[in-house]
N, C-alpha and C positions, 0 to 999 in steps of 0.2 A: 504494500500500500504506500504511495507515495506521501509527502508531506503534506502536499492538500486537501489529499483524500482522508487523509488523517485527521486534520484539522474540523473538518467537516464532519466524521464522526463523534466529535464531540458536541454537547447542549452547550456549554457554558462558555463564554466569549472571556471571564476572566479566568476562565483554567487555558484559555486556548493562549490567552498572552504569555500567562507562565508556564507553558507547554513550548512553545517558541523562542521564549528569554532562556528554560534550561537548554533547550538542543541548540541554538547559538552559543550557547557559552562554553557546553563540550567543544568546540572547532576550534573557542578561541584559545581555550585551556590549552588544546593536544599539543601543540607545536612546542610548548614549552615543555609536555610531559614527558614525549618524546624524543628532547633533546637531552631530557634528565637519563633517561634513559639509556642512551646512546654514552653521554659521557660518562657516567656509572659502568658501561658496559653490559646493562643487565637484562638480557634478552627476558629472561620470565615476565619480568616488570613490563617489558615492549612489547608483547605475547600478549598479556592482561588486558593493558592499554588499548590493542588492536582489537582486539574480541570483546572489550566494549561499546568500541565508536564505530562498529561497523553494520549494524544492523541502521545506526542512524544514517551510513556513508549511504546505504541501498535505498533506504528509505529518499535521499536526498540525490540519490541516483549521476553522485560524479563516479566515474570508475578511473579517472587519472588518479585521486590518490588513493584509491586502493591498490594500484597499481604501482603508485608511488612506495607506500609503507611497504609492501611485498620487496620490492626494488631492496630498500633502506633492509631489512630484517637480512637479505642476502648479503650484504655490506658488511653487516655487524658480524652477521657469523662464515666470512670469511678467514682464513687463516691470514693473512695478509693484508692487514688491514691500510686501505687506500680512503686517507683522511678528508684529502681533495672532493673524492667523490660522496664521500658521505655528508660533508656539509654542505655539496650542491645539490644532496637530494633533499637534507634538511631544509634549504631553501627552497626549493620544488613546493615541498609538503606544507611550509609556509604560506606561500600564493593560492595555494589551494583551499586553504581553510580563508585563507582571505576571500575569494572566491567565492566560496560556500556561506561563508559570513553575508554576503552583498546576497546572494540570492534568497538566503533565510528573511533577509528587511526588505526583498524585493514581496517575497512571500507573505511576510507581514502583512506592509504596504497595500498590496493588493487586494489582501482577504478583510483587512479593517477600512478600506477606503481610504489612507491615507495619501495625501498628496507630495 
């Protein structure tokens, strides 16, 4: 079910904004969760991370950064770790919740009328 169609199954317009303020705020959170992660080295913890935010990735239906995180999780558990590219997928995965960010207030926006 998408996020509209979501939004839509709900009655109540003030559970739907704080339905939309928590799933915006998981996207804004990840980037940093994930870099905690990353320089920790703690793939369980980036495992967790992923298999939390990813029902709402489907739900908001970008597949570049699930594909991104996938990307970044082979990085990490490389034997050989190429630092270069792990901070440009960190930034990838950045853009992408920014991204995600902008179309959750597009979605907002939209469903509230706002201008």
């Amino acid at each position: 079910m998408s996020l509209p169609e979501l939004l839509y199954s709900f009655d109540d317009d003030a559970f739907r904004r704080e339905y939309l303020e928590e799933f915006e705020k998981e996207f804004r959170e990840l980037t940093v969760k994930i870099s905690d992660a990353v320089k920790k080295n703690d793939q369980d913890y980036f495992s967790r991370i992923v298999h939390k935010i990813t029902p709402n990735i489907l739900r908001i239906g970008d597949n570049n950064l699930a594909s991104q995180l996938s990307h970044l999780k082979t990085l990490m558990t490389s034997e050989r770790k190429d630092i270069k590219a792990i901070e440009s997928q960190l930034k990838e995965i950045e853009c992408s919740c920014t991204s995600i960010c902008d179309r959750i207030i597009d979605i907002r926006n939209e469903f509230f009328s706002i201008p």
